[in-house]
MILO-787894 format. One record per residue (C-alpha): chain; x negated, y negated, z negated. Coordinates in Angstrom, 2 decimals. Each point is the difference from the previous one (the first is absolute). Layout:
! MILO-787894
> A / X / Y / Z
...
This chain:
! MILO-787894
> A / 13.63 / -42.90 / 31.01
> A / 3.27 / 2.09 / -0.13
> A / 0.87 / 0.58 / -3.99
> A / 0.41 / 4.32 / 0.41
> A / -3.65 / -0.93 / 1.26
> A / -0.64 / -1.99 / -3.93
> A / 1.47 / 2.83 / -1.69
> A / -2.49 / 2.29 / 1.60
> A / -2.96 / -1.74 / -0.74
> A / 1.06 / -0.69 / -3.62
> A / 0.79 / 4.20 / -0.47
> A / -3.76 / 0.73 / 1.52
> A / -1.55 / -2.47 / -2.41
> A / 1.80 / 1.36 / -3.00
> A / -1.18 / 3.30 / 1.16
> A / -3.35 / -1.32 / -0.17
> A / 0.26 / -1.96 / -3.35
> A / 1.74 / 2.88 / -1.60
> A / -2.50 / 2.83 / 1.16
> A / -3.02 / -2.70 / -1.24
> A / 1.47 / -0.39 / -3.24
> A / 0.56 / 3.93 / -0.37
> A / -3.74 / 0.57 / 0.25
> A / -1.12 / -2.76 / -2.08
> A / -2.65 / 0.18 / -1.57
> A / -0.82 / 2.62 / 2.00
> A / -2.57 / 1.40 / -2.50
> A / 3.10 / 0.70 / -2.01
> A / 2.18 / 1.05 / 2.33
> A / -1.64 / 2.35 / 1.84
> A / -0.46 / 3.36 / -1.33
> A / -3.25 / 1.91 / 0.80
> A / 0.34 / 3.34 / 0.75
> A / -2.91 / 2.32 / -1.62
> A / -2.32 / -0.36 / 2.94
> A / -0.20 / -3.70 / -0.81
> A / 0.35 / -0.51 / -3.43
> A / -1.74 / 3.25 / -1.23
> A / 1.55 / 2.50 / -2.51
> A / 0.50 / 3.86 / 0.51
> A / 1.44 / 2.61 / 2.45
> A / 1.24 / 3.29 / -1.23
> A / 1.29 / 2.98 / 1.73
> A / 2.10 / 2.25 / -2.60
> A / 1.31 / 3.55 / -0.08
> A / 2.17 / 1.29 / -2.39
> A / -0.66 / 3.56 / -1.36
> A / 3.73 / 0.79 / 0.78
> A / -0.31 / 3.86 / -0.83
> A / -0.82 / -1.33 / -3.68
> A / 3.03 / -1.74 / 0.72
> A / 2.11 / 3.38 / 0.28
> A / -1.86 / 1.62 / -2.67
> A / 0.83 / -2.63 / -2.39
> A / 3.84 / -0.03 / 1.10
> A / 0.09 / 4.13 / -0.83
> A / -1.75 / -0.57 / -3.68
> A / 3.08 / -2.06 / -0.52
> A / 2.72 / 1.82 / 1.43
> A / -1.83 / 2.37 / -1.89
> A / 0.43 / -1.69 / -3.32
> A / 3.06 / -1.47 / 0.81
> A / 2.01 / 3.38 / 1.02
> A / -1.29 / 1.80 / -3.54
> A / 1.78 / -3.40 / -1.61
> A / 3.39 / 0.77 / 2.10
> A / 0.44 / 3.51 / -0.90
> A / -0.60 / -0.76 / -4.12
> A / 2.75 / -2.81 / 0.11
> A / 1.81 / 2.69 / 2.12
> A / -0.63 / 2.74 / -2.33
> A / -1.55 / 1.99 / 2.24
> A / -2.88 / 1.95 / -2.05
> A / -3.10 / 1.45 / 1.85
> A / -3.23 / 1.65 / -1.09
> A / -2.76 / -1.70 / 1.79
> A / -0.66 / -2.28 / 2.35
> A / -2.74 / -0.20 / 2.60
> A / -1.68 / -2.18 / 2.33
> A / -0.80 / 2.04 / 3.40
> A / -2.07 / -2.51 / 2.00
> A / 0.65 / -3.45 / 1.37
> A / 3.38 / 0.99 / 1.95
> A / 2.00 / 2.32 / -2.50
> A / 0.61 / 1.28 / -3.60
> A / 1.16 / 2.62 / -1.72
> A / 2.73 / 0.83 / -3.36
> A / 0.41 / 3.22 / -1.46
> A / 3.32 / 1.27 / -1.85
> A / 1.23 / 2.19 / -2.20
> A / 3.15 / 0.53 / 1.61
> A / 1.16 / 0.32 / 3.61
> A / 2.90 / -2.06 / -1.32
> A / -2.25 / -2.93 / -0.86
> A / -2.16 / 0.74 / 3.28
> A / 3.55 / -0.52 / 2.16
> A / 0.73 / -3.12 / -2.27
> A / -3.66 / -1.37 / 1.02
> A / 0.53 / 1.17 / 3.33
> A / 3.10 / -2.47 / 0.24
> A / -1.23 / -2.77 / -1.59
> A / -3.12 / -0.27 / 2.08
> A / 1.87 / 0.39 / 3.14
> A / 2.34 / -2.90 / -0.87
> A / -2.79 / -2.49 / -2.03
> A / -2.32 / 0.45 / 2.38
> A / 0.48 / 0.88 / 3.83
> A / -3.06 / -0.91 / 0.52
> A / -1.36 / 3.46 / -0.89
> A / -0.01 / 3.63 / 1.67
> A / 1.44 / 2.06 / -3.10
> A / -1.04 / 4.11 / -0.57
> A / 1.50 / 2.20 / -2.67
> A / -1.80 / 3.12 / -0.49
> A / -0.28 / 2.64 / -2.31
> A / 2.61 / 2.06 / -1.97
> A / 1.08 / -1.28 / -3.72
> A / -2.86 / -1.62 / -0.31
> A / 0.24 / -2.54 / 3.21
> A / -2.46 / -2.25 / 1.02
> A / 1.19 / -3.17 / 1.90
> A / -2.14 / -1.62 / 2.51
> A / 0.51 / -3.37 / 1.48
> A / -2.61 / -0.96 / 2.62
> A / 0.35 / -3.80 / 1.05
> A / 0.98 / 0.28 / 4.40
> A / -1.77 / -1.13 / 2.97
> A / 2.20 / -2.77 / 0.57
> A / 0.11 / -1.60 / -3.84
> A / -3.49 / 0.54 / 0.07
> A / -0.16 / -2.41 / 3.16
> A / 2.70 / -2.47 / -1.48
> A / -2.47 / -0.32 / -3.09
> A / -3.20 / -0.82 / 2.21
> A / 1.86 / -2.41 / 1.79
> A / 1.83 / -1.75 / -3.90
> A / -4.02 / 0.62 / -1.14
> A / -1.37 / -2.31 / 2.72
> A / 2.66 / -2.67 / -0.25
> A / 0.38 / -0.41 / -3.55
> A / -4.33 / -0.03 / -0.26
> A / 0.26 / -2.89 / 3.11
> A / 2.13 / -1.60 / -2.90
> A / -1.46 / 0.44 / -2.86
> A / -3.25 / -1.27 / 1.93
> A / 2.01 / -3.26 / 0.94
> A / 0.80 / -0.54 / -3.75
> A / -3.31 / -0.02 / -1.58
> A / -1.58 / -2.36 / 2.54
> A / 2.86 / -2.24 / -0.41
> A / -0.91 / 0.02 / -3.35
> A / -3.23 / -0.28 / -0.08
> A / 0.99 / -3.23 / 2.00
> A / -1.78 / 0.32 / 3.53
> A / 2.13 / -1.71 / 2.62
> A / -0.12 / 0.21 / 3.79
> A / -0.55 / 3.93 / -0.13
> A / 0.50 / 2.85 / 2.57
> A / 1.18 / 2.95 / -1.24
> A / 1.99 / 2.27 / 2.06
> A / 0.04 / 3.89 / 1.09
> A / -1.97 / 1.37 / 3.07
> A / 2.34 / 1.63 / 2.20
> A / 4.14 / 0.95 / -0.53
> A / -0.86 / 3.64 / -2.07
> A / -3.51 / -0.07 / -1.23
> A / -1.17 / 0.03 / -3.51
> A / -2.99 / -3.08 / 1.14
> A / 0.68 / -3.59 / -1.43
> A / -1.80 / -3.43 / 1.32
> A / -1.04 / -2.55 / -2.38
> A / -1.72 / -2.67 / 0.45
> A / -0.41 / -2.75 / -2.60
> A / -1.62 / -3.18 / 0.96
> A / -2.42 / -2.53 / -2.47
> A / -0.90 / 2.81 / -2.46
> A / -2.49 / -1.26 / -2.39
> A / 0.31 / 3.64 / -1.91
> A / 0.44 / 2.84 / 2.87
> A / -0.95 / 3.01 / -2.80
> A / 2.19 / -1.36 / -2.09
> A / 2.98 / 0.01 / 2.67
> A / -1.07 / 3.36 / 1.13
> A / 0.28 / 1.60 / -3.40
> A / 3.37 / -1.50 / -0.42
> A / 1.21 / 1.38 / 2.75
> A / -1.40 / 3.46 / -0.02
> A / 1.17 / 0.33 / -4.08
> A / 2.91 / 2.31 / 0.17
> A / 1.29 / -0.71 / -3.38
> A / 2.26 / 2.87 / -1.07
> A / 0.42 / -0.83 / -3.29
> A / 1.59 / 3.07 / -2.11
> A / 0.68 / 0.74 / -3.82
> A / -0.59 / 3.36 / -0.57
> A / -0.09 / 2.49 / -3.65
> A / -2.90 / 1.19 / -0.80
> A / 0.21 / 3.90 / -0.74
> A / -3.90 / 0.58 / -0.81
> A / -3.19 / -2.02 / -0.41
> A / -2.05 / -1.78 / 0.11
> A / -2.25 / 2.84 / 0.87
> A / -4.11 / -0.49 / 1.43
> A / 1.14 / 1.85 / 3.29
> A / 2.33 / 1.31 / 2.18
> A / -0.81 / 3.24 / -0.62
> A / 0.25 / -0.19 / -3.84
> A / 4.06 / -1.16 / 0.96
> A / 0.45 / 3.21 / 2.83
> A / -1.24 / 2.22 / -2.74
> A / 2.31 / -1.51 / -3.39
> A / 3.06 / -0.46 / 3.08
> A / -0.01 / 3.53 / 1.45
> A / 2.01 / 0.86 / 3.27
> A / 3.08 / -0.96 / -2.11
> A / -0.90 / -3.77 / -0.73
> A / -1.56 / -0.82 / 3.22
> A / 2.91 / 0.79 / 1.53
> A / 1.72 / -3.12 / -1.66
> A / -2.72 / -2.26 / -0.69
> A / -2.63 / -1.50 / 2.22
> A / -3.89 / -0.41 / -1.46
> A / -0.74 / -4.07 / 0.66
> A / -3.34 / -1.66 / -0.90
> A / -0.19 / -3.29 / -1.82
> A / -1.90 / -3.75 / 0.72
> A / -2.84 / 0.09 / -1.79
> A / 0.28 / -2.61 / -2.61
> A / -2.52 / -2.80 / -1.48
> A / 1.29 / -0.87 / -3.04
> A / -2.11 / -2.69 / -2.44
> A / -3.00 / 0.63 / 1.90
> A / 0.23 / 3.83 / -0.03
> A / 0.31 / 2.58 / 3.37
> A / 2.73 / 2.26 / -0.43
> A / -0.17 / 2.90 / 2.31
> A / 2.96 / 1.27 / 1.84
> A / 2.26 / 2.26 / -1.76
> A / 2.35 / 2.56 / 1.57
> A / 3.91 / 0.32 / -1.23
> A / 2.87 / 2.87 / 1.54
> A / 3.15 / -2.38 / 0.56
> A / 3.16 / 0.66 / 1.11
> A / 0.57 / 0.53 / 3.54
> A / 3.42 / -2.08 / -0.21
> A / -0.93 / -3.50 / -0.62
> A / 2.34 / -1.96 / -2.69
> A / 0.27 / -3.43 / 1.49
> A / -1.84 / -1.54 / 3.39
> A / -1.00 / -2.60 / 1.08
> A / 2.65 / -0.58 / 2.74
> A / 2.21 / -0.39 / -3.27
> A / -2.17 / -3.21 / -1.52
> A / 1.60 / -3.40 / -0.24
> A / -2.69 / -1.87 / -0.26
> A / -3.66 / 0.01 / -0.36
> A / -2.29 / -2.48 / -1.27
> A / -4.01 / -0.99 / -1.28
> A / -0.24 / 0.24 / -3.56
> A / -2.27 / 1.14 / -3.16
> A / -0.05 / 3.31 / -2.44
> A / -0.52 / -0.13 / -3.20
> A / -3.66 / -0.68 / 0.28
> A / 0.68 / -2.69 / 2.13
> A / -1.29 / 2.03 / 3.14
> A / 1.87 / -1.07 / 3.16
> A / 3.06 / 2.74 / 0.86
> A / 3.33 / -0.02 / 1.35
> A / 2.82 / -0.61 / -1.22
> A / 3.15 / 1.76 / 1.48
> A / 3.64 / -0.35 / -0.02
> A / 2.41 / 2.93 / 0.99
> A / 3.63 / -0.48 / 1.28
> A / 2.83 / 0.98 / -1.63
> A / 0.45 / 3.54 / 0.98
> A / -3.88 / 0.82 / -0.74
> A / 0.38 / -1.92 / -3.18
> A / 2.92 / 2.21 / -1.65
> A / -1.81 / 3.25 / 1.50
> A / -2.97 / -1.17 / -1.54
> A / 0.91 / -0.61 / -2.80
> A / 1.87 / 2.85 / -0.92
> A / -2.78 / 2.41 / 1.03
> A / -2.36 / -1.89 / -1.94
> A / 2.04 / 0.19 / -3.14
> A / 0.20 / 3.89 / -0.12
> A / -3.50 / 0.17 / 0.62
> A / -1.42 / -2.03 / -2.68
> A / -3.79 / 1.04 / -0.84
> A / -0.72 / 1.86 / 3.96
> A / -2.21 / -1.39 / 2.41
> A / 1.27 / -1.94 / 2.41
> A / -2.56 / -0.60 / 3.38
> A / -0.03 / -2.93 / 2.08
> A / -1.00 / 1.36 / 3.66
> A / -0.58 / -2.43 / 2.79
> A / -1.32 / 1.63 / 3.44
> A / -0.08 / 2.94 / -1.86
> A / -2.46 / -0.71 / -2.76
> A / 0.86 / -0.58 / -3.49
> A / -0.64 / -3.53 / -0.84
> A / 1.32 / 0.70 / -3.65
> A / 1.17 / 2.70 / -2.54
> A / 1.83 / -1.48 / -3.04
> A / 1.49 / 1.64 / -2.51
> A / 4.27 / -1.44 / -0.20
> A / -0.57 / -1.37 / -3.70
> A / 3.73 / -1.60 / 0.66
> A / 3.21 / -0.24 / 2.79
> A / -1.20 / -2.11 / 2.60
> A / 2.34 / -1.81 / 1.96
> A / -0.86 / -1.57 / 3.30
> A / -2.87 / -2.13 / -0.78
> A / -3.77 / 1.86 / -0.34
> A / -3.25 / -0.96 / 1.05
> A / -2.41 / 1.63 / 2.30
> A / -3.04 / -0.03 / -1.86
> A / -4.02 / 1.09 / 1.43
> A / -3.73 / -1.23 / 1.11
> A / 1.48 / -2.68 / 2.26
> A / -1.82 / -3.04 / 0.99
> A / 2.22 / -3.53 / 0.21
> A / 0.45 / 0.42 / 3.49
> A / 0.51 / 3.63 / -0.32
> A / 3.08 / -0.39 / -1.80
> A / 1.18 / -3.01 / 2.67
> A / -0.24 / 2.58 / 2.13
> A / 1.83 / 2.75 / -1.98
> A / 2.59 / -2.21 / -0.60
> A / 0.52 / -0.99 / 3.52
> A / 0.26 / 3.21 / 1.50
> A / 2.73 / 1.06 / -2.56
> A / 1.85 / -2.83 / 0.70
> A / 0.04 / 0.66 / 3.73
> A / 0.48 / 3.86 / 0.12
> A / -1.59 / 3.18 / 0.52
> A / -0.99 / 1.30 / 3.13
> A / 1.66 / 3.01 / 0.80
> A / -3.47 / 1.71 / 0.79
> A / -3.65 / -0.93 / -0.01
> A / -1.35 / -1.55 / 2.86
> A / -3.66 / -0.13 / 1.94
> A / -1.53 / -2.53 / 1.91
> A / -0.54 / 0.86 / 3.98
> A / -1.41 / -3.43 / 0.95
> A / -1.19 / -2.69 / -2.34
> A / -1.55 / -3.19 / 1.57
> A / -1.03 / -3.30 / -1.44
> A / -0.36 / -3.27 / 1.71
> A / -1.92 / -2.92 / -1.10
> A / 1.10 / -3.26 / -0.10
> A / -3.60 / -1.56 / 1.50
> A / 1.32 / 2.54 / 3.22
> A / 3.41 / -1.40 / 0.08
> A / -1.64 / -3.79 / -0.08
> A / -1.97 / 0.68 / 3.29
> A / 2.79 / 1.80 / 1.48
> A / 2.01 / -2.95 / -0.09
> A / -3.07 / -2.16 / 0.80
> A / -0.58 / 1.97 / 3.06
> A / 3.95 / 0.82 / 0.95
> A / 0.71 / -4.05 / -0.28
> A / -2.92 / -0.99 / 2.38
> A / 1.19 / 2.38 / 2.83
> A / 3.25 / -1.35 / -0.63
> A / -1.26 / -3.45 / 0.53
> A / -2.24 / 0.69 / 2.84
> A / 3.00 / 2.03 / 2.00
> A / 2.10 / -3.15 / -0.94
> A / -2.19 / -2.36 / 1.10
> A / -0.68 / 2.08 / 3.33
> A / 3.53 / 0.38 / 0.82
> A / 1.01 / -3.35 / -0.70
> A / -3.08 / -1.24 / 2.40
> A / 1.68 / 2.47 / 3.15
> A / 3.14 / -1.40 / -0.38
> A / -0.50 / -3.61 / 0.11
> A / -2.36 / 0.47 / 2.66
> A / 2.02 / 3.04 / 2.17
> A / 3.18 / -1.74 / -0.60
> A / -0.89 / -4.27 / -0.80
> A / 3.12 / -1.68 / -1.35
> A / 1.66 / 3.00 / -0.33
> A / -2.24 / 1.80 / -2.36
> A / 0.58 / -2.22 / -2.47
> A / 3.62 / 1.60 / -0.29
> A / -1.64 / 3.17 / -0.54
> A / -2.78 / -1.23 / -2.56
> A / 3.17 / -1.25 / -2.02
> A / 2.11 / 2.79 / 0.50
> A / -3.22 / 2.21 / -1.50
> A / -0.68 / -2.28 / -3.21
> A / 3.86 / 0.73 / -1.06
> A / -0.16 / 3.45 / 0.73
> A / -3.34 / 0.60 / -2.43
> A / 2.21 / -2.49 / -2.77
> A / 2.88 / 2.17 / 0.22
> A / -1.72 / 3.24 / -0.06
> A / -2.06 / -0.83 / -3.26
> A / 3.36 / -1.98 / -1.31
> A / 1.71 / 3.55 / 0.57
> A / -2.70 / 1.70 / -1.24
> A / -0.07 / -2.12 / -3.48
> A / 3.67 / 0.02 / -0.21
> A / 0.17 / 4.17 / 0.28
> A / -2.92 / 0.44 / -2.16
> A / -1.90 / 2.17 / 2.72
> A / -3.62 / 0.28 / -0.77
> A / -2.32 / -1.01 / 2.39
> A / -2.83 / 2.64 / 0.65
> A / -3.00 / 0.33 / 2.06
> A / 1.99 / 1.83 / 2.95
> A / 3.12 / -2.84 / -0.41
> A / -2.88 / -2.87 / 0.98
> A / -0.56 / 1.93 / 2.69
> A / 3.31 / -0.15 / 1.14
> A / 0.27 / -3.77 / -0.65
> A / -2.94 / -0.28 / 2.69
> A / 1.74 / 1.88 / 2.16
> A / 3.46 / -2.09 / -0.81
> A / -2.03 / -2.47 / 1.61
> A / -0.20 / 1.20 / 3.88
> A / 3.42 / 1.95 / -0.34
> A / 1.16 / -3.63 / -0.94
> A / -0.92 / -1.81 / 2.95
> A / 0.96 / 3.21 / 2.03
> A / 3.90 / -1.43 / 0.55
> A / -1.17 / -3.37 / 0.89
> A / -2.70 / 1.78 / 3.08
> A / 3.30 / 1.96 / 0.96
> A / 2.25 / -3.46 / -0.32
> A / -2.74 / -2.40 / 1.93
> A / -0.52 / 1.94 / 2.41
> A / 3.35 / 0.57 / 1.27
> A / 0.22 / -3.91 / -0.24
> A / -2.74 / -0.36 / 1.98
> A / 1.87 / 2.25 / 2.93
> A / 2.81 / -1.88 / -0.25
> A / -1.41 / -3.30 / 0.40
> A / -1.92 / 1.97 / 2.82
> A / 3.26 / 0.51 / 1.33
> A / 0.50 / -3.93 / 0.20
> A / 2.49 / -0.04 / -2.89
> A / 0.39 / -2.67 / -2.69
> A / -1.50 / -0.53 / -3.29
> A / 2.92 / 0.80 / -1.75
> A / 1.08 / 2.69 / 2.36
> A / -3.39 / 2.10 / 0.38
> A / -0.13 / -0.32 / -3.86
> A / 3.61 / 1.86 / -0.64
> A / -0.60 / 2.44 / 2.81
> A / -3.78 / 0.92 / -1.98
> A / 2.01 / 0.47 / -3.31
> A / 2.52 / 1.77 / 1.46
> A / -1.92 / 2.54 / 2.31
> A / -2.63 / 0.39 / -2.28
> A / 2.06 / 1.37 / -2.73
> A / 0.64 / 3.44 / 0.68
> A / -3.77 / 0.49 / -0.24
> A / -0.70 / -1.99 / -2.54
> A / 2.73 / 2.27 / -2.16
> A / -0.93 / 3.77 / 1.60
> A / -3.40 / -0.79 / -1.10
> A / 0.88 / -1.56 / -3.42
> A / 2.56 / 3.12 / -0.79
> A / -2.84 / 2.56 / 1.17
> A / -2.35 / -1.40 / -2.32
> A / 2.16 / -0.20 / -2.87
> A / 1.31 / 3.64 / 0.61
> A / -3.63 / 0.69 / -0.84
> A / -0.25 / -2.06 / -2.69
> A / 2.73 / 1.04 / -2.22
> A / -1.21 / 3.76 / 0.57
> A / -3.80 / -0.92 / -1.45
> A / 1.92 / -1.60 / -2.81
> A / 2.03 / 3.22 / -0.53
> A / -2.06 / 2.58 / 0.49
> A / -3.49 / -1.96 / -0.91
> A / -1.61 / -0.32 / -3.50
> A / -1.79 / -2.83 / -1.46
> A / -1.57 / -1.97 / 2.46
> A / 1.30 / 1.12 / 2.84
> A / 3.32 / -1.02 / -1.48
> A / -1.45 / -3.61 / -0.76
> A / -1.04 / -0.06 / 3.71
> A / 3.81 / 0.78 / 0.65
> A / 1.91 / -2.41 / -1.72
> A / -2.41 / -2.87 / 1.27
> A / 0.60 / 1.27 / 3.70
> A / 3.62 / -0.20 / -0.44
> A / 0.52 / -3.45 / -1.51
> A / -2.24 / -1.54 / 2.23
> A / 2.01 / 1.87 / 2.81
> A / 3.37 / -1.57 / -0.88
> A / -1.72 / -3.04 / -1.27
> A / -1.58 / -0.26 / 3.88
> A / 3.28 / 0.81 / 1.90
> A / 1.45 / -3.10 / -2.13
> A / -2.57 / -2.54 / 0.66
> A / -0.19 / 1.37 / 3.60
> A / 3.17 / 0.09 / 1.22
> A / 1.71 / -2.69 / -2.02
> A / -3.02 / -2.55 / -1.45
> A / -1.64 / -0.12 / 3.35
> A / 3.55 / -0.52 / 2.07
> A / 0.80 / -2.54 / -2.55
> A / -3.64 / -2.13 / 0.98
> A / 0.74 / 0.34 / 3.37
> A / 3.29 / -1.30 / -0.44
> A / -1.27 / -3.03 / -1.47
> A / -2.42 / -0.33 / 2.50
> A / 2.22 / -0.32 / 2.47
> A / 3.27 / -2.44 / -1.70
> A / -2.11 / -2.65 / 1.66
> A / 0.29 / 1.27 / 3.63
> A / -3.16 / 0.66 / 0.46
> A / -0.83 / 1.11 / 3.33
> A / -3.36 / 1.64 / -0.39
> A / -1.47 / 2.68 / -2.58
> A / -3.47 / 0.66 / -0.68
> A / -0.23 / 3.90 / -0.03
């Protein structure tokens, strides 16, 4: 046997031995996708006009900050709605100065001056920033979403956004043992904010509106507290006026971790960075013996009164649970979401389902196998046992792939494995047959077998492309399954035109180093 003819043997059987050691054990290997294994499937939407509301209360804030270290003195400040907001002056002067300053810190904004020497300056947030802040919203939710379930330490997970512009995000989360627990971690916005108290507690809102007046509401904003159990007693919910502005957030935290308060109660412990630190601790030096309110998703967890300067370590303190504070912590850690979100689809899928999916997915697997493999050693004798081959390495190299890639294999993806198995055998029809004309044709072994490979190409690869062409737009524009259907269709394409086109020649080309004269096909 010619030694090119060694080297080609030797390269298929390391394909082989390579792909079987990829997916061994395959119980390990293999990833099921949810269908199989079981776990959740969510369908998200992010509430990206909160998104834009939240981005004007801090322009909001954070323009009335630029004009005092500017100098720039005004009379009152308002809050419009969730697209604009509104300073008065005392002077046009001051008004112009604003004007300027607004224009150049933030372009973002449609600015209005009106009124005599007593201006008003209006800055309403425009159409377009408005749409750049829907489209930041959704993308930095999609990744604060990735970071808590990487931390919460589930692997093999799908989560991606529906469509190029919309606000909807996929996830899907395979061998869940706690879905509720999952689904509250992901729905938690966790805006965590340090706010001054100005009044309360009070028994209601109302008793605030009436102490505040039109004056203080228009600074402040009314926010009820977590009821409290504390040593066995119910503490109702209390209501406190806060500052609109928050002090420090929780974008600024270092770190955030489990920990215990003074009554050894599970809380949080948190870290701030740098900046936060030196901010915080300056304002909470000037305001020793004030109320200082811990808000997260806009209720007050806490309302201690600064005793000391705090630097950047506090703790987070309320009626949590062991797990509660986990939680707590692990949201922090990963970020707020830019807005709340709200469920559109929520599935769950038992493992006992996936189990008889598989059962039921392997057996028509076996029984299309074993039907296929029966029509071609009887259709084609000697022959078929070139194709039988040539299928065996092309299901080894497709879950070898598969392994290797760490593709999940889903209910839809069996499916295409079963139908792997005809498209398989497809090229060697095509091939044998044109063999079989050519020895019609009273050609040689040898001969009629080059002239099959050769003519039968062409087809072979139109129909291979064609399929593939579809293949790579289900995995593009497809979603969960459909997408594990996908990328088994298109390794096992590939991995068929291989064994096909160059296992098969290769057999026949061994077949024939002893000059045979005949071929059983």
């Amino acid at each position: 046997m010619p030694r090119n003819l060694w080297y080609k043997l030797l390269f298929i059987v390391a394909v082989a031995a390579f792909c079987l050691f990829l997916a061994y054990p395959p119980e390990e290997r293999i990833n099921l996708g949810l269908d199989l294994r079981g776990g959740i499937h969510l369908v998200l939407e992010v509430v990206v006009d909160e998104a834009v509301a939240g981005e004007v209360r801090a322009d909001f804030g954070r323009f009335q900050e630029l004009l005092e270290s500017e100098g720039v003195s005004f009379a009152s400040a308002t809050l419009i709605d969730d697209f604009s907001f509104s300073l008065t002056f005392n002077t046009r002067l001051a008004g112009d100065e604003a004007e300027t300053l607004a224009e150049s810190y933030y372009p973002g904004y449609e600015t209005s001056l009106s009124g005599g020497e007593s201006p008003t300056l209006t800055l309403t947030m425009s159409p377009q920033e408005r749409a750049d802040v829907r489209e930041r919203s959704v993308r930095q939710a999609l990744q604060t979403i990735r970071n808590r379930v990487d931390q919460y330490g589930i692997g093999e997970r799908v989560i991606q956004r529906q469509g190029m512009t919309g606000s909807r995000i996929l996830v899907q989360l395979p061998g869940i043992e706690d879905p509720q627990r999952v689904k509250d971690l992901l729905r938690t916005s966790a805006i965590l904010q340090w706010r001054l108290v100005q009044a309360g507690p009070a028994d209601s809102r109302e008793a605030l509106v009436a102490a505040l007046g039109p004056e203080g509401l228009a600074t402040t904003e009314i926010m009820e507290s977590v009821p409290e159990t504390i040593e066995g007693i119910d503490y109702a919910a209390m209501y406190y006026a806060v500052d609109r502005i928050p002090i420090v957030e929780g974008s600024e935290l270092k770190n955030a971790r489990l920990s215990q308060d003074e009554r050894g109660a599970p809380a949080v412990a948190f870290t701030l960075d740098a900046n936060a630190a030196n901010k915080f601790a300056e304002f909470t030096s000037s305001h020793i013996g004030r109320q200082l309110a811990i808000v997260l998703d806009e209720r007050i967890q806490s309302a201690p009164v600064i005793e000391s300067r705090i630097a950047g370590d506090g703790i987070i303190r309320g009626s949590y649970s062991l797990q509660e504070a986990e939680d707590l912590a692990l949201v922090l850690r990963a970020g707020a979401l830019p807005a709340s979100i709200r469920y559109l689809e929520d599935r769950s899928v038992g493992p006992s389902l996936g189990r008889e999916s598989i059962r039921q997915g392997m057996l028509a697997a076996a029984i299309g196998l074993a039907l296929v493999v029966v029509f071609m050693l009887v259709y084609y004798k000697g022959a078929g046992i070139n194709a039988v081959v040539a299928l065996a390495l092309n299901l080894i190299i497709v879950i070898g792939v598969m392994a290797a890639l760490g593709a999940a294999l889903t209910l839809p993806g069996i499916a295409g494995l079963i139908l792997l198995i005809g498209m398989s055998v497809d090229a060697n029809v095509l091939i044998f047959e044109r063999i079989r004309e050519e020895l019609d044709l009273g050609k040689t072994v040898r001969s009629a077998i080059d002239a099959g490979f050769d003519k039968a190409f062409s087809a072979i690869l139109d129909a291979n492309i064609t399929t593939l062409i579809a293949a790579v737009l289900l995995f593009q524009f497809g979603s969960g399954p459909v997408k594990g259907f996908a990328v088994t269709l298109t390794i096992g394409i590939v991995a068929s035109m291989f064994t096909a086109l160059f296992v098969s020649r290769v057999m026949f080309a061994v077949w024939t180093t002893k000059r045979r004269e005949t071929l059983s096909i």
